[in-house]
Phi, psi and omega in degrees: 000130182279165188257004202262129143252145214239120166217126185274065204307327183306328196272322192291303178319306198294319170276006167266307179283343175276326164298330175265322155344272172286036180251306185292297197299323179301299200294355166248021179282322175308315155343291173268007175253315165007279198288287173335323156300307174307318157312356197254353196055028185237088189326308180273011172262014177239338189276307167301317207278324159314304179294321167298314161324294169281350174283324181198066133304332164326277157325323171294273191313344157277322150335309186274344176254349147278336168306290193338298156334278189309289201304359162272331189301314169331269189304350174290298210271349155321286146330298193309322196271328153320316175290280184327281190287017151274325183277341175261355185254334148316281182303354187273294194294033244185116169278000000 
């Protein structure tokens, strides 16, 4: 067992921003099937695509506020752990 701990904080950043990315995409999905229905020329495939869409807003919106959660945790222990080893490499190089 190594004695080293190794965090890739930059890989932490990226998955906080990548979560909110899909996090911006859940929340515009009633949005983008909207439009797809209309686009698709079929009423009753416009019709269905709405009614799912809007049938589970519920889901979504919990969906979209635990993503929100993780990608702050991300980048939070990220930072954190950026701040810790400035502050521990200060205290080492430090009289």
């Amino acid at each position: 067992m190594s004695d080293t701990l190794k965090v890739d904080t930059e890989v932490l950043r990226v998955a906080g921003s990548n979560l909110r990315l899909v996090a911006k995409a859940f929340n515009n999905a009633e949005a983008d099937s909207a439009q797809a229905g209309a686009a698709c020329g079929h009423e009753d495939l416009r019709k269905a695509l709405a009614s799912f869409a809007s049938n589970w807003d519920d889901r979504r919106a919990r969906i979209m506020e635990s993503l929100a959660a993780v990608a702050e945790a991300c980048v939070g222990i990220g930072e954190g752990f950026e701040q810790l080893d400035t502050e521990l490499a200060a205290a080492l190089t430090s009289d």
